[in-house]
C-alpha positions as CSV (number, residue, x, y, z in Angstrom):
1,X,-56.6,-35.1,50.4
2,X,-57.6,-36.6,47.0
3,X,-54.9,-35.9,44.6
4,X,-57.3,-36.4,41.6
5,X,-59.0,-33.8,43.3
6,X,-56.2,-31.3,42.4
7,X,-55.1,-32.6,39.6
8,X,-59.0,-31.6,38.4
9,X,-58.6,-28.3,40.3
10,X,-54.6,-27.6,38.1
11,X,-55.9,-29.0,34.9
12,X,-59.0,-26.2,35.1
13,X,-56.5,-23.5,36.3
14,X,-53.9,-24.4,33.3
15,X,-57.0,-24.9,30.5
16,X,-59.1,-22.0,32.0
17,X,-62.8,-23.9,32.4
18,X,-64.3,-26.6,34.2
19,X,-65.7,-27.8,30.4
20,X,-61.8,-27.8,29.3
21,X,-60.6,-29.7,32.2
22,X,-63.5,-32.2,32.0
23,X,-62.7,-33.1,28.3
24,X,-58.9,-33.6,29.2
25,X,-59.4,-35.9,32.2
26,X,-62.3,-38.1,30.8
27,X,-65.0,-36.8,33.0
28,X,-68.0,-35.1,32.7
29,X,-68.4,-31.2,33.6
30,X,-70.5,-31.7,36.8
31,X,-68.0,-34.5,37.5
32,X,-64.8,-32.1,37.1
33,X,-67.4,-29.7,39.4
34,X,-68.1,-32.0,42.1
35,X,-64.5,-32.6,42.7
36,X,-63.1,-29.0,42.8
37,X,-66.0,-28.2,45.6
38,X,-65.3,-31.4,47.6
39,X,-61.6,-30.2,47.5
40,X,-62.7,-26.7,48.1
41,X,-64.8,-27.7,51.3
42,X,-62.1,-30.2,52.7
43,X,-59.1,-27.3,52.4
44,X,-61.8,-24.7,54.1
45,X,-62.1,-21.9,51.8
46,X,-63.3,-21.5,48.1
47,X,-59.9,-21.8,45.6
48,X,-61.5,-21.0,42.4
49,X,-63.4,-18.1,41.3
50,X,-66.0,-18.6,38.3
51,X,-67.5,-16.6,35.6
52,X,-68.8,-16.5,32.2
53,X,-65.0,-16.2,30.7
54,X,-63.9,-19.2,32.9
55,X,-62.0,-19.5,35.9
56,X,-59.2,-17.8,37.8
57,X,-57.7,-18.5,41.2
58,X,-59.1,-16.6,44.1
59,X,-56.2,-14.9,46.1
60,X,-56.2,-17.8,48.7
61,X,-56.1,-20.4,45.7
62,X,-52.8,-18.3,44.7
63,X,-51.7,-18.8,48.2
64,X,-52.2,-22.9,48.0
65,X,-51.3,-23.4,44.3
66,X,-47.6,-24.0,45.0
67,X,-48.4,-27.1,47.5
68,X,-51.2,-28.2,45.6
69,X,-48.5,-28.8,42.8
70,X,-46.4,-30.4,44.8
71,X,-48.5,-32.7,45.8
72,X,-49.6,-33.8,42.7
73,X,-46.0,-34.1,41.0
74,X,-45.5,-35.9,43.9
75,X,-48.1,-38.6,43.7
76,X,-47.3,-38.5,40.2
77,X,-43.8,-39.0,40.7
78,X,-44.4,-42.1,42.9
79,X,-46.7,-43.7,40.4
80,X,-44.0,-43.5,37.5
81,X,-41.4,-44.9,40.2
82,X,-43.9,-48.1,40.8
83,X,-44.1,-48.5,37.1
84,X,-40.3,-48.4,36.6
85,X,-39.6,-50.8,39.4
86,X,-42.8,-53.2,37.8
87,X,-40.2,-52.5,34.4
88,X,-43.9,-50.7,33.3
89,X,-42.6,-47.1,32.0
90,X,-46.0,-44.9,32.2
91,X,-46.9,-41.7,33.5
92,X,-47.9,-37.7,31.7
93,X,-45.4,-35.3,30.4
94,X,-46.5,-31.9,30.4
95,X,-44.4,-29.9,27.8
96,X,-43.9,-26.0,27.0
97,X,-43.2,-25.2,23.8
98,X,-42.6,-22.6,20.6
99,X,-44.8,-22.8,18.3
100,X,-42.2,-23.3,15.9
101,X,-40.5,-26.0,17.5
102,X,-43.8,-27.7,18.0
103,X,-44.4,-27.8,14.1
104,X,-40.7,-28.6,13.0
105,X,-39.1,-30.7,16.1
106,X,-41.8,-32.3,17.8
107,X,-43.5,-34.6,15.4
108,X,-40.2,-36.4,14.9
109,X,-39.5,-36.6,18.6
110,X,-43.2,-37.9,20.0
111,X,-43.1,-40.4,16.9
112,X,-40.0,-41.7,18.2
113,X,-40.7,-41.2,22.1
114,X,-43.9,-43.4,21.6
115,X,-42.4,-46.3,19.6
116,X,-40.5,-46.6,23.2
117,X,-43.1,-45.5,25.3
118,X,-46.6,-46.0,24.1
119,X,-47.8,-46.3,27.7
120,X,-46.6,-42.0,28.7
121,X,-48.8,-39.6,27.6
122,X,-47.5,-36.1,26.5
123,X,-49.2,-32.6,26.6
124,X,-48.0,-29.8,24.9
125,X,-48.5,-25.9,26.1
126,X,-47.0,-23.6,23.1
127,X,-46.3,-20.3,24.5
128,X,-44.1,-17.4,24.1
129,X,-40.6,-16.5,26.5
130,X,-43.5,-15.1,29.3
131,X,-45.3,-18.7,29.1
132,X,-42.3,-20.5,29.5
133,X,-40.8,-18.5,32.4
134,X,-44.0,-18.6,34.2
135,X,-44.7,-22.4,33.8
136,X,-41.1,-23.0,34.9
137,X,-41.4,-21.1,38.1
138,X,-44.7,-22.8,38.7
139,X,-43.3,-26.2,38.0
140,X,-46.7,-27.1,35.9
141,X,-44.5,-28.7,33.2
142,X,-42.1,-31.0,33.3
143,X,-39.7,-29.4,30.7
144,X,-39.7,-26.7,27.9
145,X,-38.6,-25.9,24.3
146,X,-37.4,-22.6,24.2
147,X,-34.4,-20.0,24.4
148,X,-32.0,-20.1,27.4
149,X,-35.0,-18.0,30.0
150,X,-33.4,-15.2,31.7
151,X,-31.5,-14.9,35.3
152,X,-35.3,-14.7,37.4
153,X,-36.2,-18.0,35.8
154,X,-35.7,-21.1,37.9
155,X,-34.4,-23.7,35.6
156,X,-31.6,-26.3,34.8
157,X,-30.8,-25.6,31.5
158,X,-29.7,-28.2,28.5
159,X,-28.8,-26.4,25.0
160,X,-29.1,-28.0,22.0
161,X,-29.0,-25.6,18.9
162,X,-27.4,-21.8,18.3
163,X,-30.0,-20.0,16.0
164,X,-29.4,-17.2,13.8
165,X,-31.6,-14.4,14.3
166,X,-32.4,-13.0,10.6
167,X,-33.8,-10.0,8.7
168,X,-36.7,-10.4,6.9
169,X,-37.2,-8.0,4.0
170,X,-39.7,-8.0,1.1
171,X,-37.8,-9.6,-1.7
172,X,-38.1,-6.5,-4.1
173,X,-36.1,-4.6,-1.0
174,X,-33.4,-3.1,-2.3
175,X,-31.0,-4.8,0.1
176,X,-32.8,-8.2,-0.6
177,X,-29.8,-9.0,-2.2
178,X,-27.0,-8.1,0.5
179,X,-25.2,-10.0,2.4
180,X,-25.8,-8.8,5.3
181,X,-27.7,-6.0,7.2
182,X,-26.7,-3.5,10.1
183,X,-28.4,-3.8,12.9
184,X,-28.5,-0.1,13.0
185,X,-30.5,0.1,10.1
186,X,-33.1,-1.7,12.0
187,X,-34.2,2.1,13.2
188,X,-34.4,3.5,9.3
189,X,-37.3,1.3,8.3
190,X,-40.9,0.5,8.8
191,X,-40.7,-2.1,11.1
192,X,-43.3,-4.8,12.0
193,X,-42.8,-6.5,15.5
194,X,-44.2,-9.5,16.6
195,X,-45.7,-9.8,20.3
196,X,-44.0,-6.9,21.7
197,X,-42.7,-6.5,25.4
198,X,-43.2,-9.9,25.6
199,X,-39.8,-10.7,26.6
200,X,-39.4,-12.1,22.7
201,X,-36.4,-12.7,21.5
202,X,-37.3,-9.5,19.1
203,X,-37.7,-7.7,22.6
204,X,-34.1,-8.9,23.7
205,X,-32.3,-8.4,20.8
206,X,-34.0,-4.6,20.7
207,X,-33.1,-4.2,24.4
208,X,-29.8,-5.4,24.8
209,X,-28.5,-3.0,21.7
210,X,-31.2,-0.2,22.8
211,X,-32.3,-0.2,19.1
212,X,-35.1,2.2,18.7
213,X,-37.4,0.8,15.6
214,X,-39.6,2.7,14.0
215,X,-42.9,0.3,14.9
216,X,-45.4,0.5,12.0
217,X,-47.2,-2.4,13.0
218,X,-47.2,-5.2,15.7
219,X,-49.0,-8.4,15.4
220,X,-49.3,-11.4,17.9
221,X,-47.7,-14.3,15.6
222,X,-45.0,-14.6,13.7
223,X,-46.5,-16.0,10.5
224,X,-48.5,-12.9,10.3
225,X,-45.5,-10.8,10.4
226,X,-44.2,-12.9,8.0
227,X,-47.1,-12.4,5.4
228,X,-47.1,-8.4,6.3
229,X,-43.7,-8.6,5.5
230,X,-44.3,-9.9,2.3
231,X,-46.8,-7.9,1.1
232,X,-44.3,-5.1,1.4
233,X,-45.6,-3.2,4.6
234,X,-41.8,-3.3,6.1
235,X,-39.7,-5.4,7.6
236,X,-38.5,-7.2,10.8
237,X,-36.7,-10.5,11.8
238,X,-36.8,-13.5,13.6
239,X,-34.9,-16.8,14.7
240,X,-34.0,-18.6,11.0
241,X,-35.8,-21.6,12.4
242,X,-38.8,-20.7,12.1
243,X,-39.7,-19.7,9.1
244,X,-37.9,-22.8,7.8
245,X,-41.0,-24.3,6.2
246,X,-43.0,-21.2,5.2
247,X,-43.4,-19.3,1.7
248,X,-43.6,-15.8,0.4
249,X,-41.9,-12.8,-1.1
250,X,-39.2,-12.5,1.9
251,X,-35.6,-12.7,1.8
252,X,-33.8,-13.6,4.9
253,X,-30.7,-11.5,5.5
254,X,-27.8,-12.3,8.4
255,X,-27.2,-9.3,10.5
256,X,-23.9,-7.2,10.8
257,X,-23.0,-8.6,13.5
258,X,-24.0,-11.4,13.6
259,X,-26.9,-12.3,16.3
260,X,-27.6,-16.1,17.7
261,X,-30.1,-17.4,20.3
262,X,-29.5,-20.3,22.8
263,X,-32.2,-22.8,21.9
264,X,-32.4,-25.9,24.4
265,X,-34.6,-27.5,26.9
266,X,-35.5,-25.6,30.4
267,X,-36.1,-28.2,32.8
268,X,-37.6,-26.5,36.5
269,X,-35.4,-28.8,38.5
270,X,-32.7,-32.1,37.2
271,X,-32.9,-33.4,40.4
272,X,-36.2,-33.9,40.9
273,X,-37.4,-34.8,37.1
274,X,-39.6,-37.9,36.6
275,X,-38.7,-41.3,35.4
276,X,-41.0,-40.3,32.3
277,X,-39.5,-37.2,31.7
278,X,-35.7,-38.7,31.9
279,X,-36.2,-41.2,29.0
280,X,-37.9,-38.2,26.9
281,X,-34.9,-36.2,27.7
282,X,-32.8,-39.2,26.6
283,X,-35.0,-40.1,23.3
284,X,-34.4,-36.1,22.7
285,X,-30.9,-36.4,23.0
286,X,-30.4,-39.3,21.0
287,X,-32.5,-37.9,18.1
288,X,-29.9,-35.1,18.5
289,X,-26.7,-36.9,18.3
290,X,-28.2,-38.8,15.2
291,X,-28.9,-35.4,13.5
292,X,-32.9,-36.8,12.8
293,X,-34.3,-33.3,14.1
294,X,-31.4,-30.8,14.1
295,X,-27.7,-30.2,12.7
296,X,-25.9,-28.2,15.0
297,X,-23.7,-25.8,13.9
């Protein structure tokens, strides 16, 4: 069995269409086409289904997607090995991300990664607490930027930064100016939630103090909550991170207590990481200790 073969049949499933998958492997669309059949009629049974939204996996492919993985972090795996011994570092880092970690952290890090290793090629999924729990399990990427996932997840974990979660309130609030804000009072005013029951960490927070807001509105990114916020249509709160580099009529306020999320890197397994992937963990980790991404509190 071909392993280009599945690597073209993962790389449709993860970018959801043959067109995708051609564009990000270099080949044309009957090429990408060609391959997923052949591998289709060598295995015995049809793996994807198609459509005029994309592709999915059939209930067999579900069934084979697991050792199909393997197989091709394996062979991957062994051709980063060969280039380490040949002193050669290449080989593809598949990342999961926030979004806001993507825009503040990440250019920094790949800029330094690729002085080092021009020859590794990185790609980056953004996602949400769901994405990255699901990826991790699946072992599709190599590592991921995100809170500390939950107890289901299965996952070496490697913090690197305690965030403040923070209200955000329209800065003509009348507690704009406090120093603080009860969590309590979370349930007294129009509230605007981002991505709910999404396993966010709005979601966790809310759950773990069984807060009951009074929703107004709900939106599927932060930076839309953010604006909604600042036109005045209520308030809500998020990680201080990241909203670091955005502007608008919105003052942050601490919480009473105070509440801090685990940021770090969710690897699916340390003992069985790549060559590729351990120098990016170690160009991370050195950006870290030289305070050029993030000061740790």
């Amino acid at each position: 069995m071909e392993t280009v073969k599945c690597k073209a049949l993962l790389t449709a499933i993860d970018l959801g269409s043959m067109t995708a998958a051609a564009e990000s492997l270099g080949y044309t669309q009957s090429g990408i086409t060609r391959m997923i059949s052949s591998l289709e009629d060598e295995i015995g049974f049809q793996l994807l289904s198609r459509g005029k939204a994309g592709v999915k996996l059939t209930a067999n492919g579900r069934i084979m997607l697991p050792a199909i993985r393997k197989l091709v972090n394996a062979a991957e795996l062994i051709e980063q090995l060969g280039a380490e011994v040949r002193h050669v570092s290449t080989g593809v880092i598949t990342i999961g991300s926030y979004f806001s970690i993507s825009a503040l952290w990440m250019p920094r890090i790949l800029s330094a990664f690729e002085k080092q290793y021009p020859k590794v090629s990185i790609r980056i999924q953004e996602g949400g607490n769901q994405d990255m729990a699901r990826w991790l399990n699946e072992k599709s990427v190599d590592c991921c930027f995100c809170a500390k996932p939950d107890r289901t997840t299965i996952c070496d974990w490697i913090p690197i930064f305690k965030d403040e979660l923070v209200v955000w309130l329209p800065s003509n609030h009348p507690k704009a100016e406090n120093k603080s804000f009860p969590l309590t009072d979370l349930e007294k005013e129009p509230f605007i939630q981002t991505s709910p029951n999404q396993d966010t960490d709005l979601d966790r927070l809310i759950k773990r103090n069984q807060l009951k807001p009074n929703t107004r509105f709900t939106t599927r990114d932060a930076f839309s909550t953010y604006n909604m916020v600042s036109a005045g249509l209520g308030i809500s709160f998020n990680q201080r991170l990241i909203s670091k580099e955005w502007n608008g009529h919105v003052s942050e306020i601490p919480f009473d207590p105070p509440q801090h999320i685990s940021l770090g890197i969710a690897v699916p397994s340390l003992l069985e990481v790549s060559p590729a992937t351990t120098h990016f963990l170690e160009c991370v980790k050195e950006l870290i200790d030289n305070k050029e991404i993030i000061e740790v509190e």
